[in-house]
N, C-alpha and C positions, 0 to 999 in steps of 0.2 A: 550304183556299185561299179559302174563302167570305170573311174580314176584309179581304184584300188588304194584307196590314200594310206593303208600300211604297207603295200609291200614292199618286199625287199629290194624290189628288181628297178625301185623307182618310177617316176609317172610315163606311161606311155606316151608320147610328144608326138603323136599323128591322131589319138585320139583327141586328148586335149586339144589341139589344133581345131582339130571340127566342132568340141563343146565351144573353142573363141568364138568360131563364128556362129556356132548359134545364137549364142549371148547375146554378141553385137547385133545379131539381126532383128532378136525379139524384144530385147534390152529387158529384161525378167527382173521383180521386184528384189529377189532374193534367189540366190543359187546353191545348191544344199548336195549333201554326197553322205555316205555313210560312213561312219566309224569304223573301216573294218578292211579286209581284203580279197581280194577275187583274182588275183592272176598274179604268176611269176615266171619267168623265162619265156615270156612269151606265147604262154599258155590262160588261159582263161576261165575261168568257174562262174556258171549264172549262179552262184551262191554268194549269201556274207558269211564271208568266214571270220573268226575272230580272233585274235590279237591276243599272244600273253602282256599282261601287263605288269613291264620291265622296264627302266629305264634306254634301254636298246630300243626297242619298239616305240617310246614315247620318242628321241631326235632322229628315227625314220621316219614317222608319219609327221611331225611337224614342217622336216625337210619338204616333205610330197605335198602338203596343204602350202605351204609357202610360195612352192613351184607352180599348183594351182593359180596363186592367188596374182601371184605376181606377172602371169602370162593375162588373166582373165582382167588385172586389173581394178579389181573388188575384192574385199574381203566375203568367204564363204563361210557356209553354216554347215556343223558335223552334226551328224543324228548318231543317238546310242544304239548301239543294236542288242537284240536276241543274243545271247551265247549258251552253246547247250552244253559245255563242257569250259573245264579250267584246267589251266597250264600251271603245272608243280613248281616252275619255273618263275613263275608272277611275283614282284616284289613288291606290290601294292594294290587296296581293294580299286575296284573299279573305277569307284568315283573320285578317286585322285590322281588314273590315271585320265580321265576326258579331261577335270578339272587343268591339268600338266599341260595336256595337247592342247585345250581349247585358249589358254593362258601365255604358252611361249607363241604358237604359232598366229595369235591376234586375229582370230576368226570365231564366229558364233555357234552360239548352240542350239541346235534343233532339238527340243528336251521330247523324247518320245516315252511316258508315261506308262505306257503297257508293256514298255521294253523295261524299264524299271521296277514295274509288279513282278513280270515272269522272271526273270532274273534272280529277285529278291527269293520268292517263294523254291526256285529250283537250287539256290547254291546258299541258300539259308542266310541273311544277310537283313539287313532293317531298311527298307525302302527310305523312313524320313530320314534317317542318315545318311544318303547317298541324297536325297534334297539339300539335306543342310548343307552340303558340301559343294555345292555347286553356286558358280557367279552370278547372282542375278541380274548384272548388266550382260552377262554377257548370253543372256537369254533369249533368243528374238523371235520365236516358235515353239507349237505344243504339237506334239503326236499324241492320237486315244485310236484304241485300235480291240479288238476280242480277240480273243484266245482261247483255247482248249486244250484239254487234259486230256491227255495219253500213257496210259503203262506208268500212274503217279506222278506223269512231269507236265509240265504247263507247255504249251507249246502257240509262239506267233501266230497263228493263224491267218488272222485279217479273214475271219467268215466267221464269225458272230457278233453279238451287241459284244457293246465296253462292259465289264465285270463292275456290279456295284461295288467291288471293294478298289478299283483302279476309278471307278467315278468320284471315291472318298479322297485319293492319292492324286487325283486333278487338286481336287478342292484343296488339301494342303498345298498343291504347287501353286494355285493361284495366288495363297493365303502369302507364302514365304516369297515369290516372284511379282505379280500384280496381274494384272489382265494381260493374257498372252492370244495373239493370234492361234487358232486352232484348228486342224482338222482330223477328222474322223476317217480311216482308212478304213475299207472295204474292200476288199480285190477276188473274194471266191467265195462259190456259192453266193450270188449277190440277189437280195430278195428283195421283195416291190418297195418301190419308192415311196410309199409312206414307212414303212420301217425306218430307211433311210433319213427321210427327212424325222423322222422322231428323234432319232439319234442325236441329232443338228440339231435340232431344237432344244437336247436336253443340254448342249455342249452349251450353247446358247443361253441358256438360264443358267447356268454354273457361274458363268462369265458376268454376268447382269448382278449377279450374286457377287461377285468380287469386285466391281467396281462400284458397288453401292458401299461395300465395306471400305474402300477408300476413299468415299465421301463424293464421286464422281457420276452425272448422272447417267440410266443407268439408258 
């Protein structure tokens, strides 16, 4: 969330600086940031915030992803995020606004999965619809993650298992995308490492499950 890749204020050019050299030091298969915003005027939010989706908003953060891309010298990957709330202001559902940014500014998608169940379920919206709509080249990773309900609304958590009905909404993403790299977030309340490794294991067979259905073995 450190690049802020909507905001208005533009990328921070001392942080970026230091993400170069990380890159170059560790050379990382793949560099990934969120969808979203976290600082403007030189102030800063440990939070993602989120983006109405406008055409205004889409040729800012593509500007900012660009600027990204073209200091780091690799194309990077956006992840969807959480949004608990919707802007009156929004001229398009969601999935045409990543589809917009992930398209002009020639960078990949981080497809996070649970970000698209809670989403779906809190702003009433059809999850495979927001699949269908999305590039499947330009797919190069899966998020699965739990969540929890609160006061009727679903909320990211990352502190429980994956929802059987987001394990069913992997399984269409494999089905419409192919076998994607995957991990399972976990970040609170974190319980014993066989839970853990269950979880992997079931991501795991989901996967073995999809590329058998493409004829590849498994």
């Amino acid at each position: 969330m450190g690049l802020s890749l909507g905001s208005a204020s533009g990328i921070d050019e001392a942080h970026l600086a230091k993400l170069d050299r990380l890159v170059r030091r560790f050379a990382p298969a793949r560099v990934s940031e969120h969808l979203s915003w976290s600082g403007i005027a030189g102030r800063h939010a440990n939070e993602l915030l989120p983006l109405p989706y406008t055409r205004e908003a889409v040729d800012c953060t593509v500007a900012n992803i660009q600027r990204v891309q073209e200091r780091l010298g690799r194309a990077i990957l956006v992840e969807n995020v959480t949004a608990y709330l919707r802007f009156d202001d929004s001229e398009m559902p969601e999935w045409a606004f990543v589809s917009e940014v992930v398209r002009r500014a020639g960078c990949g998608l981080l497809l996070d999965v649970n970000n698209v169940y809670v989403n779906a379920c809190n702003h009433g919206f059809d999850a495979l619809r927001y699949l269908d709509a999305l590039d499947a080249t330009t797919i190069a990773e899966i998020h699965l993650a739990g969540h929890e309900r609160f006061e009727g609304r679903l909320v990211d958590t990352h502190a429980a298992r994956v929802a059987p009905e987001v394990w069913a909404l992997y399984d269409a993403a494999l089905e419409r995308f192919g076998a994607r790299a995957t991990l399972v977030e976990w970040d609170a309340r974190i319980p014993e490492l066989d839970v853990l490794l269950a979880e992997a294991r079931t991501a795991q067979a989901h996967v073995r499950a999809a590329l058998e259905r493409e004829g590849h073995p498994a």
